[in-house]
N, C-alpha and C positions, 0 to 999 in steps of 0.2 A: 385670503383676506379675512380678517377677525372683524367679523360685524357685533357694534356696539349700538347702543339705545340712542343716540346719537344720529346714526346714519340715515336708520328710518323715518326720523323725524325731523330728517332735512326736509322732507318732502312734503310735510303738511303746510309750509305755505304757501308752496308753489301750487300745488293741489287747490289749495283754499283759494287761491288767485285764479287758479286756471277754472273753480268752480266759478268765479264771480263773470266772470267774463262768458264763459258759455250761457250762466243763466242772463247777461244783458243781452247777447245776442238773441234768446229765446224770448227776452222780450219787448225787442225790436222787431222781432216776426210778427209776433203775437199783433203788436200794434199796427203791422203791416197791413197783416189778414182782416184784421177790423174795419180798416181805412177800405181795402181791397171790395170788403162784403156789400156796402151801398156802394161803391163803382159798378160790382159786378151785374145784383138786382136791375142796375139801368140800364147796361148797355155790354152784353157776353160778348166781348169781339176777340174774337183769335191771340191777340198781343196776351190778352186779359189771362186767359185761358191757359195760356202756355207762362206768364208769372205765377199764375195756382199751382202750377202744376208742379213749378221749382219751389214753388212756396210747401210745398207739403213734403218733397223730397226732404228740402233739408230743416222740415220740422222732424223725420223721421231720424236725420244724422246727429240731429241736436239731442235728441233723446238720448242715442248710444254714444254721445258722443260723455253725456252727464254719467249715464250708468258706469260708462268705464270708469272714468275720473273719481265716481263713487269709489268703485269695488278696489282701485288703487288705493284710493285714501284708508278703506275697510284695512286690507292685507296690510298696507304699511301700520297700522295701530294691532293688529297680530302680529306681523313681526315683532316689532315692540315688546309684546307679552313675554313670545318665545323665547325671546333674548333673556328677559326678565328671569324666568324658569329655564336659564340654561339649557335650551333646546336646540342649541348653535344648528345644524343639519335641519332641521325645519325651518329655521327662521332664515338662514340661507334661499332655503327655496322656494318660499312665501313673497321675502323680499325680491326674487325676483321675478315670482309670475306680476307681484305689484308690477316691478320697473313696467312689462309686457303692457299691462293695461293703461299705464299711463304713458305708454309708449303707441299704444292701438288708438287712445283717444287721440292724443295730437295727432295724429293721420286722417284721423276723422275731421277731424278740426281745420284741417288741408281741404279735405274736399269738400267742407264746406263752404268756406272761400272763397274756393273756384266756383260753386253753382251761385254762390252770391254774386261774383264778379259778374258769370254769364247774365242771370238776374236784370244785371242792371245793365245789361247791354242790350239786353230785350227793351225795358226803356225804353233806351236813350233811342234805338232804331226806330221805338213807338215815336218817339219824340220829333225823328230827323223828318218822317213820312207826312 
């Protein structure tokens, strides 16, 4: 496949989009943990303690989850150079440790989903009780 200046710069909006979105979810947490921290001071009860607990998990995914999306976006604008400087065989294999990473974060981006769904079924069971 003949990669041109083109191909890699498919991916900076989708990146750019997929960066917006992680950081709204980061700060949705954010305003979670806030809401969370005067709940917490008055009343530690189990339900509480175990949405902390998921709360800081997938503050930890949301982190790796941006770093990948970063170092995609990084590689996909080295590829770019490569290309530039006729470096075909490099930028070949930049561009796809990028694809990798933007491939590891949407995975990441799966599970965190899932502990948000579980999240809020901790809730709603707080809720049903």
């Amino acid at each position: 496949m003949q990669l041109t200046l083109s191909i890699p710069a498919l991916l900076f909006p989708a990146i750019s989009l997929t960066m917006l979105a992680y950081n709204a979810r980061y700060l949705a947490i954010a305003a979670l943990i806030r809401q969370l921290h005067s709940q917490y001071s008055k009343d530690a009860t189990a339900p509480l303690k175990k949405q902390i607990e998921q709360l800081r998990k997938r503050l930890d995914i949301i982190k790796n989850m941006q770093a990948t999306a970063i170092i995609s976006f990084l590689l996909a604008a080295v590829t770019m150079f490569l290309v530039y400087v006729e470096l075909e065989v490099w930028a070949n294999i930049i561009f796809g440790i990028s694809l990798v990473f933007l491939m590891v974060s949407l995975i990441l981006s799966l599970i965190e989903v899932q502990l948000s769904t579980k999240a809020l079924g901790i809730q709603l069971k707080n809720m049903e009780n």
